[in-house]
C-alpha positions, 0 to 999 in steps of 0.5 A, spaced: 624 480 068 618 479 063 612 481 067 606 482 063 599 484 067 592 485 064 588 489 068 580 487 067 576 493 066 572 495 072 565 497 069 563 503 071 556 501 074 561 496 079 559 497 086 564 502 090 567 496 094 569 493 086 572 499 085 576 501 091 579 494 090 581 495 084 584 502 085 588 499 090 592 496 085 600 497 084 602 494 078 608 498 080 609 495 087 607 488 085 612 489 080 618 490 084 616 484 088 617 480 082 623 483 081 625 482 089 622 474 088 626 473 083 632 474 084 631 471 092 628 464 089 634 465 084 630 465 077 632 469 071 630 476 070 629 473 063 624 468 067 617 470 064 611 471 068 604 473 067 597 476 072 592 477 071 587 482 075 580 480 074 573 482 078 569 476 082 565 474 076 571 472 071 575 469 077 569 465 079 569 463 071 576 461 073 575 457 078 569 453 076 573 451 069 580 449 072 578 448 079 570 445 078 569 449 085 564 454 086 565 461 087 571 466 086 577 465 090 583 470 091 588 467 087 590 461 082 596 460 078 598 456 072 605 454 072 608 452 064 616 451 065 614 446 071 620 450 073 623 449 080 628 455 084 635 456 081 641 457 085 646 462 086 650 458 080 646 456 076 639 461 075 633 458 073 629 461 066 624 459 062 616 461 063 613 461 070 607 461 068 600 465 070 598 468 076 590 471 076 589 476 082 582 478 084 582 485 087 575 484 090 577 477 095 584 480 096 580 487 100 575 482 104 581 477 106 586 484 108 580 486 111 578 480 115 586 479 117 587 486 118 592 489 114 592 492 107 589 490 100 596 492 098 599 487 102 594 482 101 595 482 093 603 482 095 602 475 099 598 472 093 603 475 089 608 471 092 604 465 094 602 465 086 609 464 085 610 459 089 605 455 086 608 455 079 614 453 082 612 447 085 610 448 092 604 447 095 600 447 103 596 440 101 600 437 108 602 441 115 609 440 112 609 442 106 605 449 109 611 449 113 615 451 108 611 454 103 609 459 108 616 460 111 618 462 104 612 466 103 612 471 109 620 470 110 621 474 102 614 478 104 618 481 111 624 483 107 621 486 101 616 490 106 621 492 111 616 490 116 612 483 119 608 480 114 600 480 112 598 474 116 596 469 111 589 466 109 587 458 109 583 455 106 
């Protein structure tokens, strides 16, 4: 699998907030979680994928350039393949795309929901993935699918129930 993160540098005047939710970054986890992602939706480990990890102010940045919507948000992805799931036969492969994590919004979401920022970033990560593949929430059904499959890959690679999801 081809997975390349960037890390945006955290400048040492950020306030301790910023920081801890950057330290509570895993490239290692987030890794494994590709990887088990991977191999569940049937996408080839030759399948290219880039995260981006950026603070508040670059995912607002982000946001207002792609989205024009104000303020940052957790997560956005940019598919590129327009790549669907494969299957058991036949594998998908080519480049997912780019998925951009802010650590910063991800904490105060975990917080809220109650459960870790690691596992909130492991839900973005997930729901990232999803997006480059087609899936959306705009509809309660196409939620329901989108979210099943989310929580269904998440509660298996955790071992454990999934972090509740965030709506918007």
């Amino acid at each position: 699998m081809a997975t390349e993160f960037e890390i945006e540098e955290v400048p040492a005047t950020a306030n301790s907030f910023v920081q801890k939710a950057f330290s509570e970054v895993s490239t290692e986890e987030l890794t494994r979680l590709v990887d088990f992602a991977f191999n569940k939706l049937y996408l080839s480990p030759a399948t290219e994928l880039s995260i981006n990890i950026v603070g508040e102010q670059e995912m607002e940045r982000i946001h207002l350039e792609w989205m024009d919507l104000p303020g940052s948000t957790d997560v956005m992805s940019f598919p590129m393949d327009e790549m669907t799931e494969g299957t058991a036969d036949e594998l998908a492969e080519g480049m997912l795309g780019d998925i951009v994590l802010c650590p910063p919004v991800a904490a105060r979401q975990g917080a809220d929901a109650g459960h870790s920022t690691s596992d909130e970033l492991c839900l973005l990560t997930v729901h990232g993935i999803l997006h480059c593949l087609g899936y959306d929430h705009a509809t309660a059904e196409e939620e329901a699918e989108m979210f099943g499959i989310q929580r269904s890959i998440l509660e298996e690679f955790l071992g454990r129930p999934a972090p509740v999801e965030t709506r918007h």
